[in-house]
mmCIF file of the N, C-alpha and C atoms, coordinates in Angstrom:
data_MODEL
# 
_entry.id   MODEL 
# 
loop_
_atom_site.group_PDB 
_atom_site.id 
_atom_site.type_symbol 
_atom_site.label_atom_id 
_atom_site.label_alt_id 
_atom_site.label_comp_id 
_atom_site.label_asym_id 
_atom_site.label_entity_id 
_atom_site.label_seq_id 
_atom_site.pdbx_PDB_ins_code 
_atom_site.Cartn_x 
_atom_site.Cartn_y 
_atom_site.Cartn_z 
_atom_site.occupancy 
_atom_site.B_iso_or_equiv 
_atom_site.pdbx_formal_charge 
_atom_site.auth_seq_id 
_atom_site.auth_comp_id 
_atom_site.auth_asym_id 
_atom_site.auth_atom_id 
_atom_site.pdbx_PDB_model_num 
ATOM 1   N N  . UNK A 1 1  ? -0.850 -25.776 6.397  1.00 0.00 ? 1  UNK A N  1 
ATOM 2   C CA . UNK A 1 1  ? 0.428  -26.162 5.826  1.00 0.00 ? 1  UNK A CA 1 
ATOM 3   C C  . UNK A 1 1  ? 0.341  -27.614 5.336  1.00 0.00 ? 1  UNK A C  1 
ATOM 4   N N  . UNK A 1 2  ? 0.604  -27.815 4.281  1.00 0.00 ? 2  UNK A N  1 
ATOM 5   C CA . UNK A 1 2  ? 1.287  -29.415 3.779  1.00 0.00 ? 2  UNK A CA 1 
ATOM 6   C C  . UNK A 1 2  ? 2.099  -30.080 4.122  1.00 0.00 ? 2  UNK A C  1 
ATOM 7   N N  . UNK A 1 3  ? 1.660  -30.821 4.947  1.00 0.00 ? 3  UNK A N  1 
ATOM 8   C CA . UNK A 1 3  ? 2.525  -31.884 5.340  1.00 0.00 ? 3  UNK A CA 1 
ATOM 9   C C  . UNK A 1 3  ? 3.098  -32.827 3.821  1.00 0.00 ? 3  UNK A C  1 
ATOM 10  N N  . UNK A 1 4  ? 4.469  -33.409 4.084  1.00 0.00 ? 4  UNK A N  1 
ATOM 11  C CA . UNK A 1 4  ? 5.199  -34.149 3.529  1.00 0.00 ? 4  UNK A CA 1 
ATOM 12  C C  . UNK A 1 4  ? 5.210  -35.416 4.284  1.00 0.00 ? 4  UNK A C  1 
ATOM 13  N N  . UNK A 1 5  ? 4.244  -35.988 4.079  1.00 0.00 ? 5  UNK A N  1 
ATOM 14  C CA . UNK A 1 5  ? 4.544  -37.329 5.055  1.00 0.00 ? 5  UNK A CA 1 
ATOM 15  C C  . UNK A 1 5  ? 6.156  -38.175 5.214  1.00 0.00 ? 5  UNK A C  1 
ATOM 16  N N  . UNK A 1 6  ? 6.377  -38.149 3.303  1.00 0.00 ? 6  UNK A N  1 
ATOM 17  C CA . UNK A 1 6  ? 7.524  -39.238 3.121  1.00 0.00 ? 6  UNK A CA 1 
ATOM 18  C C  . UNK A 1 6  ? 9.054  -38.159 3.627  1.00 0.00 ? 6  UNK A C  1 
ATOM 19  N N  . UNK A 1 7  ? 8.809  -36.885 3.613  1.00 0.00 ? 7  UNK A N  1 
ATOM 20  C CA . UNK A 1 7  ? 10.289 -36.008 4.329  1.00 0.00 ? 7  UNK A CA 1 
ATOM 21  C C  . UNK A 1 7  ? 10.079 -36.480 5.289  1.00 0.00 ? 7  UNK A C  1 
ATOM 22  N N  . UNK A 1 8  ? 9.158  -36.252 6.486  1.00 0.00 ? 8  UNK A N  1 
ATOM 23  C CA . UNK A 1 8  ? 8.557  -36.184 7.727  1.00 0.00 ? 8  UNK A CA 1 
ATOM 24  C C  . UNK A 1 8  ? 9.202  -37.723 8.298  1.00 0.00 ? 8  UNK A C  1 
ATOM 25  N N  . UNK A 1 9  ? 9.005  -38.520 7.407  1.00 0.00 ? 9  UNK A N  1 
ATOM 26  C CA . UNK A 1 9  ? 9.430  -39.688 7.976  1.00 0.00 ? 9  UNK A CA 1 
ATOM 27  C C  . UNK A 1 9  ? 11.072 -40.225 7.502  1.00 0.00 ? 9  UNK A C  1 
ATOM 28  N N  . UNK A 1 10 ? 11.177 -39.796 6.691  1.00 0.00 ? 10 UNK A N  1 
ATOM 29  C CA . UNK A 1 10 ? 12.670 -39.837 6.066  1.00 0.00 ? 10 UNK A CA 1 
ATOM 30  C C  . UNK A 1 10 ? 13.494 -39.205 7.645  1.00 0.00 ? 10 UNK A C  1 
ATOM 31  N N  . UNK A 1 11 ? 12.902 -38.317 8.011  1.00 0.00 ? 11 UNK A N  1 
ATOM 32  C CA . UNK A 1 11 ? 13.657 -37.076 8.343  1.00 0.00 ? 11 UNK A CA 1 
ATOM 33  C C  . UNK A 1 11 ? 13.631 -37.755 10.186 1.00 0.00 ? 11 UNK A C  1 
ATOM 34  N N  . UNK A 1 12 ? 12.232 -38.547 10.914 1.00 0.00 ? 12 UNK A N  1 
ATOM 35  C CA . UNK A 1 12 ? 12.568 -38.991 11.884 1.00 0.00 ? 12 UNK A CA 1 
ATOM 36  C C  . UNK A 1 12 ? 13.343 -40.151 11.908 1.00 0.00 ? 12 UNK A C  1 
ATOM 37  N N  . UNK A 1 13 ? 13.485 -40.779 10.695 1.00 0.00 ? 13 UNK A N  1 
ATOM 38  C CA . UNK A 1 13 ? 14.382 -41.811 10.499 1.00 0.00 ? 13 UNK A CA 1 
ATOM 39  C C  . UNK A 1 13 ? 15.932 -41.667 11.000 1.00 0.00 ? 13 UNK A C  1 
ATOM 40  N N  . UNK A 1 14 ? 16.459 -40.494 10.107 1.00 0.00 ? 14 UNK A N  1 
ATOM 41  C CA . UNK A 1 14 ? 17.345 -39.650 10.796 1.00 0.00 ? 14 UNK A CA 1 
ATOM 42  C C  . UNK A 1 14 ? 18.005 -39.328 12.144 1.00 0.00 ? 14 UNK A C  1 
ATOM 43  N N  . UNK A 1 15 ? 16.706 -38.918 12.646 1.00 0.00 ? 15 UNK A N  1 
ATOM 44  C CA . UNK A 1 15 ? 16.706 -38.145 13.945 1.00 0.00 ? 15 UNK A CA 1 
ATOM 45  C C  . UNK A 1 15 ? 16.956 -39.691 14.529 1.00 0.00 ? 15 UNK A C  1 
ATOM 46  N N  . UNK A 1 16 ? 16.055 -40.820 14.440 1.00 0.00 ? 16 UNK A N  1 
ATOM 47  C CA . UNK A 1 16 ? 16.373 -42.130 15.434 1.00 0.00 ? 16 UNK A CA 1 
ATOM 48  C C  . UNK A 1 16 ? 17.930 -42.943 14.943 1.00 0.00 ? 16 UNK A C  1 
ATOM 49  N N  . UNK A 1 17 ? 17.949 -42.493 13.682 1.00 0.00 ? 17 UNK A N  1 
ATOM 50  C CA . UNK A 1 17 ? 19.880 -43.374 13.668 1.00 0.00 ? 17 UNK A CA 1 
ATOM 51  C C  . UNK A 1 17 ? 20.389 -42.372 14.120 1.00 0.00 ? 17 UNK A C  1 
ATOM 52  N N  . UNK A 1 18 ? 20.335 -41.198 14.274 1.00 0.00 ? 18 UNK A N  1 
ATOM 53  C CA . UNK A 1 18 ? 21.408 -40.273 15.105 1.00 0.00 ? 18 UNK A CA 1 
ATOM 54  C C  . UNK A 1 18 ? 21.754 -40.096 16.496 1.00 0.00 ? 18 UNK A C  1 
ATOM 55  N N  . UNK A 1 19 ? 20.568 -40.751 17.048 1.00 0.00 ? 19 UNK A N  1 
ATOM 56  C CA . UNK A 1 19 ? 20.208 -40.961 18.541 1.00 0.00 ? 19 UNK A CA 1 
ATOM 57  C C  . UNK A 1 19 ? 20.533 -42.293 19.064 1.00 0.00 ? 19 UNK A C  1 
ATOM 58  N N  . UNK A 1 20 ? 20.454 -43.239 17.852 1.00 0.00 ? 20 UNK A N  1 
ATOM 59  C CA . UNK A 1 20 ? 21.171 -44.424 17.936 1.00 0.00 ? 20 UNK A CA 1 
ATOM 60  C C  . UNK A 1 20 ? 22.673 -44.623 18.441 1.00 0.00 ? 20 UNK A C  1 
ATOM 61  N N  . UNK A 1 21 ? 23.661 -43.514 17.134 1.00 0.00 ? 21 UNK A N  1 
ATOM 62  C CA . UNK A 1 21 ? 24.952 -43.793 16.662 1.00 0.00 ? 21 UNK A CA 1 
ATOM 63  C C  . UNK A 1 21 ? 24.857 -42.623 18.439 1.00 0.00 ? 21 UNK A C  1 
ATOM 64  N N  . UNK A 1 22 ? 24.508 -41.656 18.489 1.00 0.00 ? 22 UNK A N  1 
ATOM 65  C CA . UNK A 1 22 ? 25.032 -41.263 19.470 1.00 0.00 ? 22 UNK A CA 1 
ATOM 66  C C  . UNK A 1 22 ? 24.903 -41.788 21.184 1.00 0.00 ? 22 UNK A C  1 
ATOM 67  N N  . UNK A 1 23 ? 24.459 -43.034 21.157 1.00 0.00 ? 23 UNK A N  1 
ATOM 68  C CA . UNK A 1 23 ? 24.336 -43.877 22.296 1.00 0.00 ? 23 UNK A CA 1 
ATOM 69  C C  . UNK A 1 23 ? 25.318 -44.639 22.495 1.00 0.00 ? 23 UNK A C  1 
ATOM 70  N N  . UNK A 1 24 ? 25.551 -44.985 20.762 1.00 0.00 ? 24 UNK A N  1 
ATOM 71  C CA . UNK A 1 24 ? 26.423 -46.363 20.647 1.00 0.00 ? 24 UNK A CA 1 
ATOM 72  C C  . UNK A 1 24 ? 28.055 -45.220 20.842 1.00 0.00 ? 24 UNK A C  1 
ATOM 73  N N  . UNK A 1 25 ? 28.155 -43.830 20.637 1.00 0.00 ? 25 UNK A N  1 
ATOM 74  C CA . UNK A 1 25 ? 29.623 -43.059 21.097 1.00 0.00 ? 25 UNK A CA 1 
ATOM 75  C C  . UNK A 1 25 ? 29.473 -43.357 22.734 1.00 0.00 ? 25 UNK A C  1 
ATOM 76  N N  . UNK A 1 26 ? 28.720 -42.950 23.187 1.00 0.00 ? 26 UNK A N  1 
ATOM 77  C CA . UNK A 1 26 ? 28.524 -42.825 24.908 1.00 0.00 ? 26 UNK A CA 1 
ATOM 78  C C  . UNK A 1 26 ? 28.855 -44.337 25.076 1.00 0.00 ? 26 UNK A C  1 
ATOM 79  N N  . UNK A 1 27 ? 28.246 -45.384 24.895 1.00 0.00 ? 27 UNK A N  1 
ATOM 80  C CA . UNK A 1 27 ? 28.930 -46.672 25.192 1.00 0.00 ? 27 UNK A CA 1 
ATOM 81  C C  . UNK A 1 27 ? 30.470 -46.865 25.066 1.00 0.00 ? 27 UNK A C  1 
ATOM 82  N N  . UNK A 1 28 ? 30.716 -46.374 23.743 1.00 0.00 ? 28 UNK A N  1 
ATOM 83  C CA . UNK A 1 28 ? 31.962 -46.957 23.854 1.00 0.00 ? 28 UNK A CA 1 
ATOM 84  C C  . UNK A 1 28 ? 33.274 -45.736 24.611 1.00 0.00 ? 28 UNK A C  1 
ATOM 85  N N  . UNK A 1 29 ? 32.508 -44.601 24.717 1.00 0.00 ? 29 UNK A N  1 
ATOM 86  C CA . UNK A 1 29 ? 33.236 -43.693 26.156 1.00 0.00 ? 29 UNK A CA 1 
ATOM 87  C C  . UNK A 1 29 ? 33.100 -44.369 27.477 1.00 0.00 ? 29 UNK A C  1 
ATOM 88  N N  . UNK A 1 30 ? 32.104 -45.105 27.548 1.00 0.00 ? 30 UNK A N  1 
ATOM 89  C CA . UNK A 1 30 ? 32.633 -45.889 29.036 1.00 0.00 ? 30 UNK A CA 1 
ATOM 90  C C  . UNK A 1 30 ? 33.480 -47.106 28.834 1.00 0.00 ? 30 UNK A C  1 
ATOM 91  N N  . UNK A 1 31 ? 33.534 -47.810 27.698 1.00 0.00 ? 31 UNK A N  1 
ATOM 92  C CA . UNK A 1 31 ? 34.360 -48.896 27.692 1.00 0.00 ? 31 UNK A CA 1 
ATOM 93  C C  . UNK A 1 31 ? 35.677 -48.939 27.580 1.00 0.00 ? 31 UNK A C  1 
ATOM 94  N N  . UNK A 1 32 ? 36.047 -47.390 26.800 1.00 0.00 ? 32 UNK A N  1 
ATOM 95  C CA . UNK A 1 32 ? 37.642 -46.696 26.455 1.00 0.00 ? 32 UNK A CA 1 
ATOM 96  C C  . UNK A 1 32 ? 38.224 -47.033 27.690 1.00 0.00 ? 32 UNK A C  1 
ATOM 97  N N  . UNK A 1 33 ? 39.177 -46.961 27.201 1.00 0.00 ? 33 UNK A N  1 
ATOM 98  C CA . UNK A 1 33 ? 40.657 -47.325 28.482 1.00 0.00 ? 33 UNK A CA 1 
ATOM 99  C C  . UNK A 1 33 ? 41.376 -45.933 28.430 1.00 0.00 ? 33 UNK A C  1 
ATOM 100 N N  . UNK A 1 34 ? 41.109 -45.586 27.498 1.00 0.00 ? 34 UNK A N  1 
ATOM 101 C CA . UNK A 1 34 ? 42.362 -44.147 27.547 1.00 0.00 ? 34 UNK A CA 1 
ATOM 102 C C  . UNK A 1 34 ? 41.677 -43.069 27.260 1.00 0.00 ? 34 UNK A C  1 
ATOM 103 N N  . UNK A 1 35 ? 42.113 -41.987 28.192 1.00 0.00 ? 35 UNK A N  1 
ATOM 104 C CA . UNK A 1 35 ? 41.338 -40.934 28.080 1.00 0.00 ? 35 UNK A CA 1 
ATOM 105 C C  . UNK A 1 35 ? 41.228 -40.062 27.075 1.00 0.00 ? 35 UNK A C  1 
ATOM 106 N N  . UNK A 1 36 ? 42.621 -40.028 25.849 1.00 0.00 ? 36 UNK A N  1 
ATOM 107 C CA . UNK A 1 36 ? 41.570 -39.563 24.716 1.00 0.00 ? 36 UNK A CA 1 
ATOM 108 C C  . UNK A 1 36 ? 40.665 -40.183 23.875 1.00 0.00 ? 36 UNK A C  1 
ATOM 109 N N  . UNK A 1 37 ? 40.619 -41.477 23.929 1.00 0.00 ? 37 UNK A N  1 
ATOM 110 C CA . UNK A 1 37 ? 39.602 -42.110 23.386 1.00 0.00 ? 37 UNK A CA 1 
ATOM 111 C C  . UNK A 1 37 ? 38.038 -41.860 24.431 1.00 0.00 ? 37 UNK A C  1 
ATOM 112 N N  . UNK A 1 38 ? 38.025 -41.613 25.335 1.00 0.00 ? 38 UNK A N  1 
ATOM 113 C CA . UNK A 1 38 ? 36.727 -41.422 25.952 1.00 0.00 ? 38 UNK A CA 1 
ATOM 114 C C  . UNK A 1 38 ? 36.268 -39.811 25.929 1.00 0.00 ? 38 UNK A C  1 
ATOM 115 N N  . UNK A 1 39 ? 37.587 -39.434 25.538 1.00 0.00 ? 39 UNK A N  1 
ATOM 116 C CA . UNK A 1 39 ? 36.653 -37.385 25.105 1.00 0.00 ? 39 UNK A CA 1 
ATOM 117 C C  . UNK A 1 39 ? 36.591 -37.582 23.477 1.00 0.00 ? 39 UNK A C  1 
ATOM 118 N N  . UNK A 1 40 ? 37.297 -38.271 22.714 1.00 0.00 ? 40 UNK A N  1 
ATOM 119 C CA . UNK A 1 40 ? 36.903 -38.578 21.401 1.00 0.00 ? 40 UNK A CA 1 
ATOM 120 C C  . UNK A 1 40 ? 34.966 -38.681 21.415 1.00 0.00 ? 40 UNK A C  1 
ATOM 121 N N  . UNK A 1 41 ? 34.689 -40.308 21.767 1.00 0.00 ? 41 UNK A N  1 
ATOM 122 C CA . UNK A 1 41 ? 33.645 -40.798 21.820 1.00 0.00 ? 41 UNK A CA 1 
ATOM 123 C C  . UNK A 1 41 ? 32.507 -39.727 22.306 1.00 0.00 ? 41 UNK A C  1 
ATOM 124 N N  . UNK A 1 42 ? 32.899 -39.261 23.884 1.00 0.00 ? 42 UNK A N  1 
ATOM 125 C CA . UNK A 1 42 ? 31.855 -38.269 24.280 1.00 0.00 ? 42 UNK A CA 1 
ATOM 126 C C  . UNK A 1 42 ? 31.931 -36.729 23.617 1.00 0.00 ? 42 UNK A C  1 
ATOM 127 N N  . UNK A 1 43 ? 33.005 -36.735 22.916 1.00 0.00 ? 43 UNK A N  1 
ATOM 128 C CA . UNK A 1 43 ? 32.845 -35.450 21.938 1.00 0.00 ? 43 UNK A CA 1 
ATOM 129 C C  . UNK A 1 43 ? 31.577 -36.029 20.869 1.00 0.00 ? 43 UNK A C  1 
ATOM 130 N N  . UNK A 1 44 ? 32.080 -37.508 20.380 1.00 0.00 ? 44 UNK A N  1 
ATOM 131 C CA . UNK A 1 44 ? 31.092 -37.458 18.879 1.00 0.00 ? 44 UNK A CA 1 
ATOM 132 C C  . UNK A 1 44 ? 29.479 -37.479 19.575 1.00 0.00 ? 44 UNK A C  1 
ATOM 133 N N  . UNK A 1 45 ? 29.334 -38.303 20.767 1.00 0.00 ? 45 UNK A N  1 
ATOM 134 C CA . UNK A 1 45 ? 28.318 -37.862 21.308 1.00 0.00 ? 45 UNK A CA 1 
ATOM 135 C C  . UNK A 1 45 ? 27.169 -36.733 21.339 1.00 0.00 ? 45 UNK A C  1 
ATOM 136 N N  . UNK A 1 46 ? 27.540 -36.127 22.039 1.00 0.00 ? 46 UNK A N  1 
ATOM 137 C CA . UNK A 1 46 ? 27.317 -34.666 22.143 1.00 0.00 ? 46 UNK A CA 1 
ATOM 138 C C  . UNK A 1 46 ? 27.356 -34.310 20.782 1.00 0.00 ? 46 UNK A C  1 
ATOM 139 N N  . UNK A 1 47 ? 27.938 -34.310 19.661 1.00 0.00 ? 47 UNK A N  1 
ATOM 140 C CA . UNK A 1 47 ? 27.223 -33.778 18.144 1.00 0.00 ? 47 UNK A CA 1 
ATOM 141 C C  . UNK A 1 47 ? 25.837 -34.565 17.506 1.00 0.00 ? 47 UNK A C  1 
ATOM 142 N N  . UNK A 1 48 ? 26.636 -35.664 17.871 1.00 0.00 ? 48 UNK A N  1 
ATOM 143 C CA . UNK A 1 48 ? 25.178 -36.994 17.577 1.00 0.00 ? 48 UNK A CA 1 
ATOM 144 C C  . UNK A 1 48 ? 24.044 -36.028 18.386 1.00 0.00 ? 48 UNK A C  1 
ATOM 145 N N  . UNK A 1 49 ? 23.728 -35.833 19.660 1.00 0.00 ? 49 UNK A N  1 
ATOM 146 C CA . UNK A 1 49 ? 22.873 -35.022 20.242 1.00 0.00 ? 49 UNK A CA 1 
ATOM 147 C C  . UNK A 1 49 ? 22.471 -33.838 19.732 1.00 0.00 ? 49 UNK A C  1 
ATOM 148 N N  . UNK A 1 50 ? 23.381 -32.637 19.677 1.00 0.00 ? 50 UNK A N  1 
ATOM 149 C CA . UNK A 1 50 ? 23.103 -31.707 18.904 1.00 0.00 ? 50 UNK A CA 1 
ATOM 150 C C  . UNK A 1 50 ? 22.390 -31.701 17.537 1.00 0.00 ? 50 UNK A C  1 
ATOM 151 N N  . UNK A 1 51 ? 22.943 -32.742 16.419 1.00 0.00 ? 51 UNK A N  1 
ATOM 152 C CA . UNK A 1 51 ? 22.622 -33.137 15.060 1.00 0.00 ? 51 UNK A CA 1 
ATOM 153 C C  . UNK A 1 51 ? 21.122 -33.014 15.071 1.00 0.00 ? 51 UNK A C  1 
ATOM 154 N N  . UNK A 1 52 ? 20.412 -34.620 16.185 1.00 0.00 ? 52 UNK A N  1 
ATOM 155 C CA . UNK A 1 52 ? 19.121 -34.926 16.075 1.00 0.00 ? 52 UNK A CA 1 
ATOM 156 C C  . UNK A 1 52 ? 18.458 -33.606 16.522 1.00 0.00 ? 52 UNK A C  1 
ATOM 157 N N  . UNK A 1 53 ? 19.163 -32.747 17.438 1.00 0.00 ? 53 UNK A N  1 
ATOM 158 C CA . UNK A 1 53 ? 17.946 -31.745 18.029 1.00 0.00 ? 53 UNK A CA 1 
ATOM 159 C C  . UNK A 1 53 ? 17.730 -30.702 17.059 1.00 0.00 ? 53 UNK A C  1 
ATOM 160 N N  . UNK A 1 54 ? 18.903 -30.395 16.535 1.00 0.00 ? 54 UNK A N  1 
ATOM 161 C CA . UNK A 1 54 ? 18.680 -29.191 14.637 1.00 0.00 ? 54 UNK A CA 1 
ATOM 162 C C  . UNK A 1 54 ? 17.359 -30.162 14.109 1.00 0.00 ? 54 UNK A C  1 
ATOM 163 N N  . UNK A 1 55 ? 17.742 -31.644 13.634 1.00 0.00 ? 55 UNK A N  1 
ATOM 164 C CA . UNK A 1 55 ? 16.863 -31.817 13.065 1.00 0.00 ? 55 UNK A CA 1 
ATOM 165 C C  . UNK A 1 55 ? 15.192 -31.914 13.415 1.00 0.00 ? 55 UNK A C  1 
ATOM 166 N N  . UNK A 1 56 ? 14.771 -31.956 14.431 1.00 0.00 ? 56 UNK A N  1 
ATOM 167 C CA . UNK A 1 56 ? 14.032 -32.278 15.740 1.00 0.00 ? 56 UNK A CA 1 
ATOM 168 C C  . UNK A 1 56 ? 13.531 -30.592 15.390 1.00 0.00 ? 56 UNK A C  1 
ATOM 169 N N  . UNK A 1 57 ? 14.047 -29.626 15.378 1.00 0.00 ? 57 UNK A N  1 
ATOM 170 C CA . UNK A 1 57 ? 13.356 -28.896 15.554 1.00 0.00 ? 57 UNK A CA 1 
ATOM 171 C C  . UNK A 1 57 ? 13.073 -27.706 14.151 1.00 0.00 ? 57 UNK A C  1 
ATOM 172 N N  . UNK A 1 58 ? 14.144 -28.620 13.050 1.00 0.00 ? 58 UNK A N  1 
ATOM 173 C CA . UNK A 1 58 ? 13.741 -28.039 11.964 1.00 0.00 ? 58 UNK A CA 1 
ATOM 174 C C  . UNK A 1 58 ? 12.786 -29.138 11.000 1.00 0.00 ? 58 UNK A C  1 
ATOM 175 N N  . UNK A 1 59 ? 11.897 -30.329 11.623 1.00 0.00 ? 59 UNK A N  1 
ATOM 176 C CA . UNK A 1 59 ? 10.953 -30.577 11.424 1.00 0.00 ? 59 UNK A CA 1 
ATOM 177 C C  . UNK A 1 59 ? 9.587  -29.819 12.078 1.00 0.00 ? 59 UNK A C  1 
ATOM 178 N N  . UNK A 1 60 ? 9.936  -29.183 13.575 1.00 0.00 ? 60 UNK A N  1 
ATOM 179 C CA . UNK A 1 60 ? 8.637  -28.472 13.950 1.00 0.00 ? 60 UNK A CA 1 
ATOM 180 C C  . UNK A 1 60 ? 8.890  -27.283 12.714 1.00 0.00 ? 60 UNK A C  1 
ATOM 181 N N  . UNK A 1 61 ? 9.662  -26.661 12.392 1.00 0.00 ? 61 UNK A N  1 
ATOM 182 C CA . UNK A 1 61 ? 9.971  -25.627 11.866 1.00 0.00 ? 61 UNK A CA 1 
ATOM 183 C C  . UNK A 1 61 ? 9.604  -25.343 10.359 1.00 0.00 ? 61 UNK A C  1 
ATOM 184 N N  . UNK A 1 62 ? 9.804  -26.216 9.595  1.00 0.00 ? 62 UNK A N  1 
ATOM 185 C CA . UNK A 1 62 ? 9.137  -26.721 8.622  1.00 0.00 ? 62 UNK A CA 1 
ATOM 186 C C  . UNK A 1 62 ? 7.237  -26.951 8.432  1.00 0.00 ? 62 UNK A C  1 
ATOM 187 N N  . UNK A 1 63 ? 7.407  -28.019 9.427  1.00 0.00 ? 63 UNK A N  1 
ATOM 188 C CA . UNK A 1 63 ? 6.183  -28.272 9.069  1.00 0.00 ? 63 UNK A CA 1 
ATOM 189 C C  . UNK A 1 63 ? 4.769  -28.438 9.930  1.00 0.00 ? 63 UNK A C  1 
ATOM 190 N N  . UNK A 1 64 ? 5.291  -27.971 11.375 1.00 0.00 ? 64 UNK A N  1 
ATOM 191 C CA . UNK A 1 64 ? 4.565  -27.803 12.212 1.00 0.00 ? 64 UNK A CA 1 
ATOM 192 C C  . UNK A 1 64 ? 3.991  -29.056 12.905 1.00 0.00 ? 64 UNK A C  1 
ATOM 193 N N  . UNK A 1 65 ? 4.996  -29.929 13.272 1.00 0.00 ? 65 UNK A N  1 
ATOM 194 C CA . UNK A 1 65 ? 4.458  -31.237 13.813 1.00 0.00 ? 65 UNK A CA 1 
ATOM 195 C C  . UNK A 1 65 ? 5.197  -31.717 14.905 1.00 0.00 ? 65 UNK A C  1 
ATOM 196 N N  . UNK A 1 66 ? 5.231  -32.516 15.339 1.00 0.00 ? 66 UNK A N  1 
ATOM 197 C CA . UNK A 1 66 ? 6.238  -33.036 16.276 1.00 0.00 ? 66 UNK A CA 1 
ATOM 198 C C  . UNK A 1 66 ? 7.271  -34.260 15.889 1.00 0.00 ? 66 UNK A C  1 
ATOM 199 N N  . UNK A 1 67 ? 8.549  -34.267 15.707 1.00 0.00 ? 67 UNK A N  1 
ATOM 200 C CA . UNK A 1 67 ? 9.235  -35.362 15.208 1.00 0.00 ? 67 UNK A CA 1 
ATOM 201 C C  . UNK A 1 67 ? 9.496  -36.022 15.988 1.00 0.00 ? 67 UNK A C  1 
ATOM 202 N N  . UNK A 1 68 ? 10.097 -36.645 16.626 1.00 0.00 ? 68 UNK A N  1 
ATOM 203 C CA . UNK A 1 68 ? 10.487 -37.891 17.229 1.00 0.00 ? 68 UNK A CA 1 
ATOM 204 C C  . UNK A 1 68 ? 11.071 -37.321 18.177 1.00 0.00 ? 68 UNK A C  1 
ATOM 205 N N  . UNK A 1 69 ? 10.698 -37.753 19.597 1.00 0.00 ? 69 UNK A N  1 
ATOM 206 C CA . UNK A 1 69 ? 11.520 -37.190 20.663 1.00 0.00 ? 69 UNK A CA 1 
ATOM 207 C C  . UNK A 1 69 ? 12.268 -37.738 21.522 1.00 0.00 ? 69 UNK A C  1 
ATOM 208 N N  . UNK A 1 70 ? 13.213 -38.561 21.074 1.00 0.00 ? 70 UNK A N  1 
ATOM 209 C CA . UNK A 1 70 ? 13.985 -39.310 21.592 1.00 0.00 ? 70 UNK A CA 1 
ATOM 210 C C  . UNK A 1 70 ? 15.248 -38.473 22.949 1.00 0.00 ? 70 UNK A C  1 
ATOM 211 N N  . UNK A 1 71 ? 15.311 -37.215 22.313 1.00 0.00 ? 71 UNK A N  1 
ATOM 212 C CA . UNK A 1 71 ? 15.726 -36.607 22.998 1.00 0.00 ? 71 UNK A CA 1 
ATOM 213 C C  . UNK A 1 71 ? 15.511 -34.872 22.971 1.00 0.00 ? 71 UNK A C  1 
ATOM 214 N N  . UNK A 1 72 ? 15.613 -33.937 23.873 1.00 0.00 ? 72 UNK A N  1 
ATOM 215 C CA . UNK A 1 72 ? 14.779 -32.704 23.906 1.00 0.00 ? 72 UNK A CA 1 
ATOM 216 C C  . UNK A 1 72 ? 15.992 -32.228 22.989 1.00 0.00 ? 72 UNK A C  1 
ATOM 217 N N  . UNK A 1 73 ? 15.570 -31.280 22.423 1.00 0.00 ? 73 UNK A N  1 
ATOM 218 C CA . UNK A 1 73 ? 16.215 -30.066 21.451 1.00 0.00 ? 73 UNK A CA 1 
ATOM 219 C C  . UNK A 1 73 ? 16.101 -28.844 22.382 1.00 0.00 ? 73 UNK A C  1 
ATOM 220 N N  . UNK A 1 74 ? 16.778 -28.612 22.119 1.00 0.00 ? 74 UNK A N  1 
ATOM 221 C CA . UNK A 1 74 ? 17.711 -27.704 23.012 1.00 0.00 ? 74 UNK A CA 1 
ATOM 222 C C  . UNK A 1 74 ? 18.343 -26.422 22.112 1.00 0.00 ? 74 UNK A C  1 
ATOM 223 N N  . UNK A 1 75 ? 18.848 -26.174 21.124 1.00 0.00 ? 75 UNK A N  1 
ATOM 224 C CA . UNK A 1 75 ? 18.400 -25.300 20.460 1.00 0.00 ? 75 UNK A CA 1 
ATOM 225 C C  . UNK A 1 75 ? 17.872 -24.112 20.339 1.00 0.00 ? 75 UNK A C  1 
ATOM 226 N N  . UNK A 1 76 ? 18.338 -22.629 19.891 1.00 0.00 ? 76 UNK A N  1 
ATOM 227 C CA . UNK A 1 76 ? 17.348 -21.776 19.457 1.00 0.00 ? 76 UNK A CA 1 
ATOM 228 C C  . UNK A 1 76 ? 16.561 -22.250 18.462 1.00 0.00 ? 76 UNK A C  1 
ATOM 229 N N  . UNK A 1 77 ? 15.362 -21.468 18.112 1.00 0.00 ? 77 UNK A N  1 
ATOM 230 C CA . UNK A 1 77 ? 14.293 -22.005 17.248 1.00 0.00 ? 77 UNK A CA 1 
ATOM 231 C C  . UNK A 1 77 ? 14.871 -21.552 16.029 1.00 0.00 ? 77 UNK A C  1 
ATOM 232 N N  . UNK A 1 78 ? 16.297 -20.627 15.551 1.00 0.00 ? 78 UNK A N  1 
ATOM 233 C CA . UNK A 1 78 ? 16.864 -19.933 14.903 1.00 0.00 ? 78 UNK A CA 1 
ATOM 234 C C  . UNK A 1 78 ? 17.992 -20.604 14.076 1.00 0.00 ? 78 UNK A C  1 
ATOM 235 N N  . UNK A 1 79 ? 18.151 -21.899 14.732 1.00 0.00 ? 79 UNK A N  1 
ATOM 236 C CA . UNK A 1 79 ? 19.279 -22.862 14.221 1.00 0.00 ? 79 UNK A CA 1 
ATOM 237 C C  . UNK A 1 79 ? 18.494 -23.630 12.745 1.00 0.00 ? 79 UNK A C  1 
ATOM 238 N N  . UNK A 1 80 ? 17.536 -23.652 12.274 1.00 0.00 ? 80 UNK A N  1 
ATOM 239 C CA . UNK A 1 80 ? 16.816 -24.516 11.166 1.00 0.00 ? 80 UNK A CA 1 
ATOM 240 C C  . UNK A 1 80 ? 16.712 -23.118 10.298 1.00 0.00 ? 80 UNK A C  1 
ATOM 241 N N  . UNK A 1 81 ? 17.045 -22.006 10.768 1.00 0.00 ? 81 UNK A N  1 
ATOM 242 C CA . UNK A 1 81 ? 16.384 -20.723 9.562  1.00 0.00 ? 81 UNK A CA 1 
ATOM 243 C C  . UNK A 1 81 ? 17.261 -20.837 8.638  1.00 0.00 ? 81 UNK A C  1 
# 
């Protein structure tokens, strides 16, 4: 298979600002004062998570490599088809 180096890296780029922005929701769910602001935050969380692991595993899926594993994908292998 052909690798795409410049997707491949576009694409963990991705995966690490998504893992980023979804650290920086979890922070500011502990700093909230009010509780719908802390299921707000840990809602966007948890998509931030989900997001990187689609992408995480529709780079193995693609192209047969390993992307960035900042965090496990979790995922069917069926979510990138």
């Amino acid at each position: 298979m052909i690798h795409n180096d410049h997707d491949i890296k576009t694409l963990n780029s991705l995966i690490e600002t998504t893992l980023d922005s979804s650290d920086g929701y979890a922070e500011a769910a502990k700093d909230a004062k009010s509780a719908p602001l802390v299921s707000l935050f840990t809602a966007r969380a948890t998509e931030r998570r989900e997001t990187a692991s689609t992408l995480q595993r529709c780079v193995r899926a693609r192209w047969a490599v390993n992307p960035r594993m900042t965090a496990p994908c979790s995922l069917p292998p069926t979510a990138c088809s």
